[in-house]
C-alpha positions in Angstrom: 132.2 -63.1 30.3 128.8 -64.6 29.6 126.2 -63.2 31.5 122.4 -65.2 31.7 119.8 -63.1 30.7 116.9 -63.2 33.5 114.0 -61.1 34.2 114.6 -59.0 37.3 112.2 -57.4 40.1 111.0 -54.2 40.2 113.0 -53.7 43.5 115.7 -54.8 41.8 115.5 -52.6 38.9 115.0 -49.7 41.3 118.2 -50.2 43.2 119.4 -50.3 40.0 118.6 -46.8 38.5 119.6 -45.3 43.0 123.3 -47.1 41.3 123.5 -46.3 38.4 125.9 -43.4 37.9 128.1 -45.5 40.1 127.6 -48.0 37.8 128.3 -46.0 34.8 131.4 -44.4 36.3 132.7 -47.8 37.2 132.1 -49.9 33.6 133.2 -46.2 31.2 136.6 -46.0 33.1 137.1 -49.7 33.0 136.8 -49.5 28.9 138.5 -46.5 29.0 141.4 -47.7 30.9 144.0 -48.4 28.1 144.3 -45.7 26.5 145.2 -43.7 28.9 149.0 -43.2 30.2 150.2 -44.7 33.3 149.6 -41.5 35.5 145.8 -40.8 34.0 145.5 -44.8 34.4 146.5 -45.0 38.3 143.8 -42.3 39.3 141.6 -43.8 37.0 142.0 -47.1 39.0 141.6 -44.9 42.6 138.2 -44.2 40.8 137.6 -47.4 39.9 137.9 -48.2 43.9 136.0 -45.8 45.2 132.9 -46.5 43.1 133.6 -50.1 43.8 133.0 -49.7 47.2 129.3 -48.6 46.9 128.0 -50.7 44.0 128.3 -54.9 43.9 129.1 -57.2 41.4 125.4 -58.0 41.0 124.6 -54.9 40.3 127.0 -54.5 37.3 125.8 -57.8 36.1 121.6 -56.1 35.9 123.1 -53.1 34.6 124.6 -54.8 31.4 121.4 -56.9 31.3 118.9 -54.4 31.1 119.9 -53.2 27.8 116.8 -51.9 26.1 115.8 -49.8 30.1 116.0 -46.3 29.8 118.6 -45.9 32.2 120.9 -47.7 29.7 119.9 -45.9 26.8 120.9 -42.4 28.5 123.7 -43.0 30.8 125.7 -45.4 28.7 128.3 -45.1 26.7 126.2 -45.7 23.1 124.4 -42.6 24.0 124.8 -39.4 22.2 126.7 -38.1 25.3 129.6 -40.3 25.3 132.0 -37.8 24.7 131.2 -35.6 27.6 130.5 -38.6 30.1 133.8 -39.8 29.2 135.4 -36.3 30.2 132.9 -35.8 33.6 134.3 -39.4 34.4 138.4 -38.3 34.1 137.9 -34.6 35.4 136.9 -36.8 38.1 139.8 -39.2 38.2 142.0 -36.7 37.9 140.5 -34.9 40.9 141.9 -37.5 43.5 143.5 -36.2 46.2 147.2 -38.0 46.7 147.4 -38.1 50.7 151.5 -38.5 50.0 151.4 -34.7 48.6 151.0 -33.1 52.3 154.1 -34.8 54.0 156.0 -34.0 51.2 154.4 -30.4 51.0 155.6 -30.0 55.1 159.5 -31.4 53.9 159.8 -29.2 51.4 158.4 -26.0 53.7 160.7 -27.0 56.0 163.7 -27.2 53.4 162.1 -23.8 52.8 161.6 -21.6 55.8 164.7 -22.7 57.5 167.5 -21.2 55.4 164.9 -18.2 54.7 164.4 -17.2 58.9 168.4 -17.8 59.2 169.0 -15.1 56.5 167.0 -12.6 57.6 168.7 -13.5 61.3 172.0 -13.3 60.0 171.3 -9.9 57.9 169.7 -8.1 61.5 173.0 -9.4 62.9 171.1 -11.6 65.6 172.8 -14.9 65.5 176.5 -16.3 64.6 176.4 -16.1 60.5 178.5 -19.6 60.7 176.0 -22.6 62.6 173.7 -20.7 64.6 171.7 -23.1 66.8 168.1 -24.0 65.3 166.0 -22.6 68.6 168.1 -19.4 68.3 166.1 -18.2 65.4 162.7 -17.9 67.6 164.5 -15.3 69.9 164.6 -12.3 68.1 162.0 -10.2 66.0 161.3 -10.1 63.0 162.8 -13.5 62.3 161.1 -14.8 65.7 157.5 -14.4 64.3 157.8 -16.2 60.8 159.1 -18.9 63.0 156.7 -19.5 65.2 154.1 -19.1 62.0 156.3 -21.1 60.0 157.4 -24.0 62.6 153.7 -24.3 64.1 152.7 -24.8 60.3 155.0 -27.6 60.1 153.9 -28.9 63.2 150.6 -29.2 62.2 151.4 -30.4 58.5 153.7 -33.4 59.6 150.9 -34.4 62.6 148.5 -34.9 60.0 150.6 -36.7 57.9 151.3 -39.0 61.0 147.2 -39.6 61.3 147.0 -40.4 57.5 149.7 -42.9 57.5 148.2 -44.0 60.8 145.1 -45.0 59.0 146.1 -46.3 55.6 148.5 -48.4 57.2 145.4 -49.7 59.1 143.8 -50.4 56.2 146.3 -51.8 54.9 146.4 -54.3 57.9 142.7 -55.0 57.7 142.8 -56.4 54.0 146.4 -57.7 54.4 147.1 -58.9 57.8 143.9 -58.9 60.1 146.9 -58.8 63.0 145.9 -57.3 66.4 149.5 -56.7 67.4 149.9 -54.6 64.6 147.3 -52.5 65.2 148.7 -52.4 68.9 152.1 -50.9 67.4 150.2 -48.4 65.2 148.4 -47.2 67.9 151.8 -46.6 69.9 152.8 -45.1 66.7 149.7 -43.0 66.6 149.9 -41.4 70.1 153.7 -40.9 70.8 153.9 -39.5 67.1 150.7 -36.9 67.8 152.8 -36.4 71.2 156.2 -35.2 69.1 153.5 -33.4 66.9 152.4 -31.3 69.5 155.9 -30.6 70.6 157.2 -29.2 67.9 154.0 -26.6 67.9 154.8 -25.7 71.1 158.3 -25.2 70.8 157.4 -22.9 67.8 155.9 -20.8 70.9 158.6 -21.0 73.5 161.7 -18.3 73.5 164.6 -20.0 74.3 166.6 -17.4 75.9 163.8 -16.5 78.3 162.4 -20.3 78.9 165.6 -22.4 78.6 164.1 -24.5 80.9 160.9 -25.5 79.1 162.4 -25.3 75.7 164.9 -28.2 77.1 161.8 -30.2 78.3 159.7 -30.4 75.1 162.8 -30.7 72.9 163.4 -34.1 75.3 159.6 -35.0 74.8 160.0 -34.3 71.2 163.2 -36.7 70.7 161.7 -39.5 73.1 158.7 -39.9 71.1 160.1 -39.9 67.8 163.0 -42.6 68.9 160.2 -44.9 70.1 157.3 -44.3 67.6 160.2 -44.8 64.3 161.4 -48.0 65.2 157.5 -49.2 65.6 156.4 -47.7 62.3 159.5 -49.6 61.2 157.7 -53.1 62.2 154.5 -52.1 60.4 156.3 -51.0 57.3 158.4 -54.7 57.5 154.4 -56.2 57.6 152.9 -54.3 54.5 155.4 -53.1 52.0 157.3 -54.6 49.3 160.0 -52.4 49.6 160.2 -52.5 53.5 163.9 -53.0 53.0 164.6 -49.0 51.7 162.0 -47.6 54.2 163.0 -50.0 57.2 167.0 -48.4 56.1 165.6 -45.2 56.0 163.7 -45.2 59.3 166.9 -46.4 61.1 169.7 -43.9 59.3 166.5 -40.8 61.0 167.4 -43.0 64.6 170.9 -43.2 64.2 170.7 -39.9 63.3 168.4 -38.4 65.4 170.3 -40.3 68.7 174.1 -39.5 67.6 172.8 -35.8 67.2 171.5 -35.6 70.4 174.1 -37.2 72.4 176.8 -35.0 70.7 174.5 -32.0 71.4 174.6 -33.1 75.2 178.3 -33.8 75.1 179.5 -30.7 73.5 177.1 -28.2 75.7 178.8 -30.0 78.8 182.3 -29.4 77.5 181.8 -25.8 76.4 179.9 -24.8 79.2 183.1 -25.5 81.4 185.1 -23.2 79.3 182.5 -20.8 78.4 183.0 -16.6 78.6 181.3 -15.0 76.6 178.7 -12.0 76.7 175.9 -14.4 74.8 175.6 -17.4 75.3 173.2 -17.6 71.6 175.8 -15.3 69.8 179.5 -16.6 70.4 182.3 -14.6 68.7 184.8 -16.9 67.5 187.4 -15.1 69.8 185.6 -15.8 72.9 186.4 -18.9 74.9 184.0 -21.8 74.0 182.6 -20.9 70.1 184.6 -24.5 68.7 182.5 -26.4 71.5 179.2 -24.4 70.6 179.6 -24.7 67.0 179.7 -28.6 67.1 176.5 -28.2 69.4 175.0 -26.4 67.1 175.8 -28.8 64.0 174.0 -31.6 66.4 171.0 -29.8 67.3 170.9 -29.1 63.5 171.1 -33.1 62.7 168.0 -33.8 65.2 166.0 -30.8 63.7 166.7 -32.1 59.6 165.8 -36.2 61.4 162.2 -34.9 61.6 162.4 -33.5 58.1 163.6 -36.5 57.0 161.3 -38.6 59.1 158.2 -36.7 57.0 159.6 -37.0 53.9 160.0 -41.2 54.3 156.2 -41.0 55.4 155.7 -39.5 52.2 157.0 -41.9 50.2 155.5 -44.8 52.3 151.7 -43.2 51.7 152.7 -43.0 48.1 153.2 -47.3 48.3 150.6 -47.7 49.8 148.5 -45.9 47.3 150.3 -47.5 44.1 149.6 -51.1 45.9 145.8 -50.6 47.0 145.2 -49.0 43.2 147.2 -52.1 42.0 145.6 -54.9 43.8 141.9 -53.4 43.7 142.6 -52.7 40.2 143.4 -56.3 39.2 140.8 -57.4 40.9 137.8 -55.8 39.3 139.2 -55.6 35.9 138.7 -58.9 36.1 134.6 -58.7 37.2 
Protein backbone atom coordinates (compact mmCIF):
# COMPACT_ATOMS: atom_id res chain seq x y z
CA UNK A 1 0.00 0.00 0.00
CA UNK A 2 1.54 3.27 -1.09
CA UNK A 3 1.15 5.83 1.33
CA UNK A 4 1.87 9.89 0.30
CA UNK A 5 4.24 11.38 2.34
CA UNK A 6 2.77 14.88 3.72
CA UNK A 7 3.71 17.10 6.45
CA UNK A 8 1.17 16.88 9.34
CA UNK A 9 -0.02 19.49 12.16
CA UNK A 10 1.10 19.66 15.36
CA UNK A 11 -2.53 18.67 16.53
CA UNK A 12 -2.20 15.98 14.47
CA UNK A 13 1.02 14.70 15.57
CA UNK A 14 -0.31 15.07 19.15
CA UNK A 15 -3.25 12.84 18.70
CA UNK A 16 -0.82 10.82 17.39
CA UNK A 17 1.63 10.12 20.27
CA UNK A 18 -2.41 10.08 22.92
CA UNK A 19 -2.69 6.70 20.04
CA UNK A 20 0.02 5.45 19.74
CA UNK A 21 0.32 2.37 21.85
CA UNK A 22 -2.98 1.56 20.29
CA UNK A 23 -1.33 2.06 17.22
CA UNK A 24 1.64 -0.03 17.97
CA UNK A 25 -0.53 -2.89 19.41
CA UNK A 26 -2.56 -2.82 16.32
CA UNK A 27 0.32 -2.79 13.25
CA UNK A 28 2.91 -5.53 15.72
CA UNK A 29 0.06 -8.15 15.91
CA UNK A 30 -0.95 -7.50 12.32
CA UNK A 31 2.90 -8.57 11.22
CA UNK A 32 2.97 -10.89 13.78
CA UNK A 33 -0.15 -12.64 12.71
CA UNK A 34 1.23 -15.68 10.68
CA UNK A 35 3.20 -17.15 12.63
CA UNK A 36 1.22 -17.79 15.06
CA UNK A 37 -1.17 -21.09 15.25
CA UNK A 38 -4.75 -20.79 14.65
CA UNK A 39 -5.71 -20.52 18.49
CA UNK A 40 -2.88 -17.74 19.36
CA UNK A 41 -4.08 -16.17 15.75
CA UNK A 42 -8.00 -15.91 16.72
CA UNK A 43 -7.19 -13.90 20.05
CA UNK A 44 -4.78 -12.12 18.31
CA UNK A 45 -7.51 -10.94 15.82
CA UNK A 46 -10.07 -10.19 19.11
CA UNK A 47 -6.99 -7.84 19.81
CA UNK A 48 -6.75 -6.58 16.63
CA UNK A 49 -10.60 -5.52 17.16
CA UNK A 50 -10.57 -4.04 20.16
CA UNK A 51 -7.63 -1.64 19.37
CA UNK A 52 -9.40 -1.04 16.17
CA UNK A 53 -12.16 0.43 17.77
CA UNK A 54 -10.22 3.37 19.38
CA UNK A 55 -7.69 4.25 16.66
CA UNK A 56 -8.77 5.23 12.74
CA UNK A 57 -7.39 4.34 9.65
CA UNK A 58 -5.84 7.81 9.47
CA UNK A 59 -4.19 7.47 12.21
CA UNK A 60 -2.26 4.34 11.19
CA UNK A 61 -1.49 6.01 7.99
CA UNK A 62 0.56 9.26 10.26
CA UNK A 63 1.98 6.64 12.32
CA UNK A 64 3.91 4.86 9.44
CA UNK A 65 4.60 8.31 8.01
CA UNK A 66 6.35 9.81 10.77
CA UNK A 67 9.16 7.58 10.56
CA UNK A 68 12.20 9.58 11.84
CA UNK A 69 9.51 11.00 15.24
CA UNK A 70 10.58 9.78 18.38
CA UNK A 71 7.49 8.03 19.01
CA UNK A 72 8.48 5.67 16.11
CA UNK A 73 11.84 5.26 17.03
CA UNK A 74 10.84 3.83 20.64
CA UNK A 75 7.60 2.07 20.32
CA UNK A 76 8.10 0.33 17.01
CA UNK A 77 9.11 -2.70 16.16
CA UNK A 78 12.97 -1.69 14.87
CA UNK A 79 13.57 -0.70 18.36
CA UNK A 80 15.82 -2.49 20.62
CA UNK A 81 12.60 -3.62 22.49
CA UNK A 82 11.05 -5.65 19.92
CA UNK A 83 11.28 -8.76 21.57
CA UNK A 84 9.48 -7.83 24.72
CA UNK A 85 6.79 -5.57 22.92
CA UNK A 86 6.08 -8.48 20.93
CA UNK A 87 5.42 -10.64 24.17
CA UNK A 88 3.51 -7.53 26.24
CA UNK A 89 1.32 -7.56 22.89
CA UNK A 90 0.33 -11.65 23.03
CA UNK A 91 0.27 -11.89 26.94
CA UNK A 92 -2.33 -9.49 25.99
CA UNK A 93 -4.02 -11.46 23.25
CA UNK A 94 -4.01 -14.26 25.06
CA UNK A 95 -5.66 -12.54 28.06
CA UNK A 96 -9.13 -12.29 26.25
CA UNK A 97 -11.87 -13.32 28.05
CA UNK A 98 -14.11 -16.05 25.82
CA UNK A 99 -17.81 -15.04 26.96
CA UNK A 100 -18.75 -18.85 25.60
CA UNK A 101 -16.48 -20.24 28.71
CA UNK A 102 -19.36 -19.20 31.46
CA UNK A 103 -22.43 -21.09 29.89
CA UNK A 104 -20.36 -23.87 29.34
CA UNK A 105 -18.74 -23.55 32.97
CA UNK A 106 -22.76 -23.50 34.42
CA UNK A 107 -23.48 -27.03 31.97
CA UNK A 108 -20.80 -28.69 33.17
CA UNK A 109 -21.52 -27.60 37.14
CA UNK A 110 -24.74 -28.72 36.61
CA UNK A 111 -23.50 -32.26 34.98
CA UNK A 112 -21.57 -31.94 38.15
CA UNK A 113 -23.58 -31.13 41.35
CA UNK A 114 -26.52 -33.13 40.29
CA UNK A 115 -25.21 -36.78 40.47
CA UNK A 116 -22.95 -35.51 43.45
CA UNK A 117 -26.35 -34.10 45.87
CA UNK A 118 -28.18 -37.42 44.73
CA UNK A 119 -25.35 -39.60 46.17
CA UNK A 120 -24.95 -38.17 49.20
CA UNK A 121 -29.12 -38.37 49.27
CA UNK A 122 -29.15 -41.83 48.50
CA UNK A 123 -26.12 -42.73 51.00
CA UNK A 124 -28.38 -40.73 54.17
CA UNK A 125 -31.15 -42.98 52.80
CA UNK A 126 -33.39 -39.85 52.06
CA UNK A 127 -34.72 -40.43 48.58
CA UNK A 128 -35.70 -43.70 46.32
CA UNK A 129 -31.88 -44.84 45.20
CA UNK A 130 -33.72 -45.70 41.63
CA UNK A 131 -35.19 -42.05 39.92
CA UNK A 132 -35.67 -39.88 42.77
CA UNK A 133 -37.55 -36.71 41.67
CA UNK A 134 -35.02 -33.62 41.03
CA UNK A 135 -36.91 -31.10 43.73
CA UNK A 136 -36.66 -34.01 46.23
CA UNK A 137 -32.98 -33.42 46.80
CA UNK A 138 -33.67 -29.75 48.38
CA UNK A 139 -35.77 -31.47 51.27
CA UNK A 140 -33.46 -32.88 53.39
CA UNK A 141 -30.08 -31.77 55.11
CA UNK A 142 -27.11 -32.10 54.39
CA UNK A 143 -27.90 -32.67 50.73
CA UNK A 144 -30.62 -29.75 50.93
CA UNK A 145 -27.90 -26.99 51.53
CA UNK A 146 -25.32 -27.77 48.63
CA UNK A 147 -28.45 -27.55 46.63
CA UNK A 148 -29.66 -24.58 47.22
CA UNK A 149 -25.80 -23.26 47.08
CA UNK A 150 -25.24 -25.23 44.14
CA UNK A 151 -28.68 -24.71 42.12
CA UNK A 152 -28.75 -20.79 43.01
CA UNK A 153 -25.09 -20.80 41.47
CA UNK A 154 -26.42 -22.22 38.38
CA UNK A 155 -29.17 -19.87 38.38
CA UNK A 156 -27.09 -17.10 38.42
CA UNK A 157 -24.32 -18.55 35.91
CA UNK A 158 -26.89 -19.45 33.05
CA UNK A 159 -28.86 -15.72 33.72
CA UNK A 160 -25.75 -14.19 32.82
CA UNK A 161 -25.09 -16.24 30.09
CA UNK A 162 -28.63 -15.27 28.82
CA UNK A 163 -27.59 -11.29 29.10
CA UNK A 164 -24.32 -12.03 27.19
CA UNK A 165 -25.91 -13.77 24.30
CA UNK A 166 -28.61 -11.09 24.67
CA UNK A 167 -26.09 -8.46 23.71
CA UNK A 168 -23.70 -10.07 21.24
CA UNK A 169 -26.57 -11.10 19.35
CA UNK A 170 -27.37 -7.41 19.38
CA UNK A 171 -24.34 -6.58 18.04
CA UNK A 172 -24.44 -8.83 15.82
CA UNK A 173 -27.81 -7.36 14.50
CA UNK A 174 -26.49 -3.78 14.47
CA UNK A 175 -23.52 -4.60 11.96
CA UNK A 176 -25.53 -7.42 10.27
CA UNK A 177 -29.13 -6.70 10.05
CA UNK A 178 -30.06 -3.12 11.44
CA UNK A 179 -33.64 -4.99 11.92
CA UNK A 180 -36.01 -3.53 14.56
CA UNK A 181 -38.12 -6.70 14.79
CA UNK A 182 -35.17 -8.47 15.80
CA UNK A 183 -34.21 -6.51 18.44
CA UNK A 184 -38.07 -6.70 19.44
CA UNK A 185 -37.63 -10.65 19.76
CA UNK A 186 -34.30 -10.36 21.64
CA UNK A 187 -35.81 -8.23 24.02
CA UNK A 188 -38.70 -10.96 24.53
CA UNK A 189 -35.83 -13.26 24.77
CA UNK A 190 -34.07 -11.02 27.18
CA UNK A 191 -36.95 -10.60 29.82
CA UNK A 192 -38.84 -14.05 29.83
CA UNK A 193 -35.25 -15.72 29.82
CA UNK A 194 -34.04 -13.34 33.13
CA UNK A 195 -37.74 -14.39 34.32
CA UNK A 196 -36.85 -18.44 34.10
CA UNK A 197 -33.41 -17.13 35.55
CA UNK A 198 -34.80 -15.95 38.49
CA UNK A 199 -36.96 -19.01 38.93
CA UNK A 200 -34.63 -21.41 39.05
CA UNK A 201 -32.81 -19.21 42.09
CA UNK A 202 -35.80 -19.32 43.82
CA UNK A 203 -36.73 -22.75 43.55
CA UNK A 204 -33.13 -23.45 44.79
CA UNK A 205 -34.83 -21.71 48.05
CA UNK A 206 -38.22 -23.36 48.27
CA UNK A 207 -38.64 -26.95 50.16
CA UNK A 208 -40.82 -28.89 48.31
CA UNK A 209 -42.37 -30.99 50.88
CA UNK A 210 -43.36 -27.99 53.00
CA UNK A 211 -44.26 -25.51 49.95
CA UNK A 212 -45.65 -27.88 47.34
CA UNK A 213 -47.69 -25.23 46.38
CA UNK A 214 -45.13 -22.53 45.50
CA UNK A 215 -42.62 -24.97 44.26
CA UNK A 216 -45.44 -26.00 41.58
CA UNK A 217 -45.96 -22.26 40.67
CA UNK A 218 -42.31 -21.21 39.86
CA UNK A 219 -41.56 -24.60 38.25
CA UNK A 220 -44.79 -23.48 35.77
CA UNK A 221 -43.15 -19.95 35.52
CA UNK A 222 -39.91 -21.47 34.87
CA UNK A 223 -41.23 -23.88 31.89
CA UNK A 224 -43.51 -21.06 30.38
CA UNK A 225 -40.69 -18.73 29.97
CA UNK A 226 -38.21 -21.07 28.58
CA UNK A 227 -40.88 -22.55 25.91
CA UNK A 228 -41.53 -19.00 24.65
CA UNK A 229 -38.08 -17.32 24.98
CA UNK A 230 -36.32 -20.77 22.82
CA UNK A 231 -38.38 -20.69 19.96
CA UNK A 232 -37.59 -16.66 19.73
CA UNK A 233 -33.82 -17.06 20.27
CA UNK A 234 -34.47 -19.62 17.54
CA UNK A 235 -35.57 -16.71 14.95
CA UNK A 236 -32.48 -14.67 15.85
CA UNK A 237 -30.09 -17.48 15.56
CA UNK A 238 -31.91 -18.25 11.81
CA UNK A 239 -30.92 -14.15 11.13
CA UNK A 240 -27.19 -14.31 12.26
CA UNK A 241 -25.53 -17.65 12.03
CA UNK A 242 -24.22 -19.70 9.43
CA UNK A 243 -24.89 -22.70 11.02
CA UNK A 244 -28.47 -21.78 12.22
CA UNK A 245 -29.53 -25.09 10.92
CA UNK A 246 -27.64 -27.31 13.98
CA UNK A 247 -28.59 -24.58 16.57
CA UNK A 248 -32.27 -23.95 15.22
CA UNK A 249 -32.36 -28.31 15.60
CA UNK A 250 -30.99 -28.04 18.75
CA UNK A 251 -33.20 -25.33 20.16
CA UNK A 252 -36.25 -27.31 19.10
CA UNK A 253 -35.08 -31.15 20.28
CA UNK A 254 -34.66 -28.59 24.31
CA UNK A 255 -38.82 -27.68 23.30
CA UNK A 256 -39.77 -30.95 22.38
CA UNK A 257 -38.08 -32.07 25.16
CA UNK A 258 -38.78 -29.73 27.67
CA UNK A 259 -42.92 -29.93 26.63
CA UNK A 260 -43.11 -34.00 26.31
CA UNK A 261 -41.31 -33.94 29.85
CA UNK A 262 -43.71 -31.82 31.29
CA UNK A 263 -46.86 -33.17 29.96
CA UNK A 264 -45.81 -36.74 30.96
CA UNK A 265 -44.87 -35.35 34.44
CA UNK A 266 -48.57 -34.00 34.60
CA UNK A 267 -50.01 -37.20 33.30
CA UNK A 268 -48.28 -39.62 35.36
CA UNK A 269 -48.73 -37.53 38.89
CA UNK A 270 -52.58 -37.59 37.85
CA UNK A 271 -52.56 -41.37 37.38
CA UNK A 272 -50.51 -42.27 40.49
CA UNK A 273 -52.05 -39.99 42.69
CA UNK A 274 -55.40 -42.11 42.14
CA UNK A 275 -53.70 -45.22 43.23
CA UNK A 276 -51.37 -43.78 45.56
CA UNK A 277 -50.70 -45.41 49.43
CA UNK A 278 -47.86 -44.84 50.60
CA UNK A 279 -46.31 -43.34 53.86
CA UNK A 280 -44.11 -40.62 51.60
CA UNK A 281 -45.21 -39.39 48.98
CA UNK A 282 -41.01 -38.23 48.02
CA UNK A 283 -39.78 -41.80 49.15
CA UNK A 284 -42.08 -44.64 47.41
CA UNK A 285 -41.07 -48.26 48.17
CA UNK A 286 -41.43 -50.18 45.26
CA UNK A 287 -43.99 -52.38 47.15
CA UNK A 288 -46.31 -49.71 47.85
CA UNK A 289 -49.18 -48.86 45.50
CA UNK A 290 -48.13 -46.15 42.96
CA UNK A 291 -43.97 -46.29 42.78
CA UNK A 292 -44.32 -47.44 38.60
CA UNK A 293 -46.48 -44.26 38.14
CA UNK A 294 -43.99 -42.04 40.36
CA UNK A 295 -41.01 -43.34 38.75
CA UNK A 296 -42.08 -42.33 35.15
CA UNK A 297 -42.81 -38.88 36.88
CA UNK A 298 -39.79 -38.69 38.07
CA UNK A 299 -37.84 -39.69 34.73
CA UNK A 300 -40.04 -36.52 33.21
CA UNK A 301 -39.32 -34.06 35.75
CA UNK A 302 -35.73 -35.25 35.19
CA UNK A 303 -36.06 -34.56 31.20
CA UNK A 304 -37.35 -30.77 31.93
CA UNK A 305 -34.48 -30.23 34.59
CA UNK A 306 -31.39 -31.67 31.92
CA UNK A 307 -33.67 -29.21 28.87
CA UNK A 308 -32.24 -26.20 30.75
CA UNK A 309 -28.77 -27.79 30.91
CA UNK A 310 -29.01 -28.36 27.56
CA UNK A 311 -30.52 -25.03 26.69
CA UNK A 312 -27.08 -23.42 28.36
CA UNK A 313 -24.86 -25.49 26.84
CA UNK A 314 -26.40 -24.58 23.00
CA UNK A 315 -25.96 -20.85 24.19
CA UNK A 316 -22.49 -21.72 24.64
CA UNK A 317 -21.76 -22.80 21.49
CA UNK A 318 -23.86 -20.04 19.86
CA UNK A 319 -21.51 -17.22 21.82
CA UNK A 320 -18.57 -19.19 20.60
CA UNK A 321 -19.96 -18.35 16.58
CA UNK A 322 -20.49 -15.42 17.22
CA UNK A 323 -16.96 -14.78 18.47
CA UNK A 324 -15.20 -16.91 15.61
CA UNK A 325 -17.43 -14.77 12.99
CA UNK A 326 -16.91 -11.08 14.44
CA UNK A 327 -12.93 -12.12 14.88
CA UNK A 328 -13.34 -13.41 11.25
CA UNK A 329 -15.00 -10.63 9.44
CA UNK A 330 -13.18 -7.67 11.52
CA UNK A 331 -10.12 -9.58 10.95
CA UNK A 332 -10.41 -9.56 7.07
CA UNK A 333 -11.30 -6.33 7.10
CA UNK A 334 -8.34 -4.60 8.65
CA UNK A 335 -5.69 -6.94 7.47
CA UNK A 336 -6.50 -5.47 4.57
CA UNK A 337 -6.04 -1.45 5.83
Amino acid sequence: MHIPISRSSNKSHDLLKKNSFHVTVYITLCLKLNTYNNDTRRKCLQTIYHFKVLITIKQIRMFLMLKHCQVFRTTFLISRKRELTEKIFLSMALCYFSWYKLPLFAFIHALFWLPTVYLIAISRDHISPVVPYVSALGIYPPEKYMFMALMSIYGIMATVSQWIWCWKAGLQITKIRRSIILHFILVIVFIFMTIAGMSIIGLSFVNTKENNAEHYRLTLVNFICHVIAIPCGAVVIACLSNKWMLFCFGRLFVVIQMVLGSASFVHFNMIGLKVLKAKDFFYIKPYESGYIEFVWSAVSEWCVVMGCAELTFIIALELYDFEKSVVNLEGSRYLNV
